[in-house]
N, C-alpha and C positions, 0 to 999 in steps of 0.2 A: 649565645650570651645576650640576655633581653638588655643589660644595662652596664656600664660601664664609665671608667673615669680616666680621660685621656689628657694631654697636653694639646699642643698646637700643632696642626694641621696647614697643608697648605690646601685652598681652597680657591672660587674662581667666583665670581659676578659677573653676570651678562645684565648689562644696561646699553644706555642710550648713551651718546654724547653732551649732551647738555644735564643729562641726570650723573654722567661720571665727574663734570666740573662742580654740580652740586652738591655729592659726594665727599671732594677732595676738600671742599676749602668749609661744609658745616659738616660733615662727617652721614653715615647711614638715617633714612629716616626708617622706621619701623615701618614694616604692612602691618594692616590690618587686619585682611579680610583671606591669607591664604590658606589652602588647603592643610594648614598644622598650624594654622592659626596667628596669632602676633607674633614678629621677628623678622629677622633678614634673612630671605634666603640666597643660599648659597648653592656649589657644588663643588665637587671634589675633582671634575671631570671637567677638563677646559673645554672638549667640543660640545658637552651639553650644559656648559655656561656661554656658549658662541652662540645657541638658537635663540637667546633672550636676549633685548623683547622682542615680542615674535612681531610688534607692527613695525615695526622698522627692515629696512635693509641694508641701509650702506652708511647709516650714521651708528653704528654698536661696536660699544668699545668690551672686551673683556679685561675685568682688573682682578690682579692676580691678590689675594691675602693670605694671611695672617693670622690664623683662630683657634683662638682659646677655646676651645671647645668645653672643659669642663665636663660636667655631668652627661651621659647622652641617653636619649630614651629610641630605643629601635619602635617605629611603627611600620608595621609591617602588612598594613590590610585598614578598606576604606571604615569598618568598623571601629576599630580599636579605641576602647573605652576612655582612652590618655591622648586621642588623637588631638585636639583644641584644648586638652586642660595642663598637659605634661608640665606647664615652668609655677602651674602650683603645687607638682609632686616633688616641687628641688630637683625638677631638670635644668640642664642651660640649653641644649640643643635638641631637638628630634631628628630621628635620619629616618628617611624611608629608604631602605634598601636596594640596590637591582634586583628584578627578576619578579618580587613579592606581588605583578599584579597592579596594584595603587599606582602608579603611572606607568604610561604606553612603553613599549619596548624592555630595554633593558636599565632606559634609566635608575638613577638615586638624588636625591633632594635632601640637605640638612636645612634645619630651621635655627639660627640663634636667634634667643629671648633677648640679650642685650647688646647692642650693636658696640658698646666700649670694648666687647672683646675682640673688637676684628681691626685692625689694621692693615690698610693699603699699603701692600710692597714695593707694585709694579705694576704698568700699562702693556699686556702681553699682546693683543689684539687692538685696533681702530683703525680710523683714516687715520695715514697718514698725518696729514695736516693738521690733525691735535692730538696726537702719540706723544711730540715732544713737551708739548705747552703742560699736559696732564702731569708727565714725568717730573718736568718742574714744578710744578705743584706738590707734587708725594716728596720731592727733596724738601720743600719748603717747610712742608708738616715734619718733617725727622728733626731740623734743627730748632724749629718752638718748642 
């Protein structure tokens, strides 16, 4: 199936600790410059939301979401003519699939175009030391 129209997904973020309090209290900023172009990436796979970002060691927090996924375009190879243009064909997300090749191993990557669709659940991975403070934070955002 090239294309498809789903509901919500759970999904993962691998960041920093300083970029997940970023996160929690002004919400995602768009990339710009990823391999599918503008949007948040995401995954669907908590251990391979746990190697991001890869300069870090012992301050990555994984946060678990929430996403509307909407519209999705499978890119499935580094060619693919929709690979940086998909969210002006009325896509919302791109998935690169496992296996297809376009990244190492068996990974998969989705790309959402607009970060209002994602919502923080949960602080599944960090230190310690700011697991709690985070999680207060995602309560804070549920009752505004």
């Amino acid at each position: 199936m090239e294309e498809r129209s789903v509901g919500y997904y759970t999904m993962y973020h691998g960041t920093s600790v300083n970029a997940a309090y970023s996160i929690l209290r002004e919400g995602f900023r768009v990339s710009v410059g990823g391999m599918l172009g503008s949007g948040v990436y995401v995954s669907r796979d908590i251990e391979e939301a746990s190697k991001y970002p890869y300069y870090t060691i012992d301050q990555k927090v994984v946060l678990e979401l929430k996403v509307r996924v909407g519209k999705v375009k499978k890119i499935d190879r580094q060619d693919h003519p929709l690979r940086l243009t998909w969210p002006d064909h009325g896509y919302d997300c791109a998935w690169v699939p496992p296996g297809c090749g376009f990244m190492p191993g068996n990974q998969q990557e989705d790309c959402i175009y607009d970060s209002d669709r994602i919502t923080v659940t949960d602080v599944v991975r960090g230190p310690p030391e700011h697991v709690n403070a985070l999680k207060k934070l995602i309560l804070i955002n549920e009752v505004v």
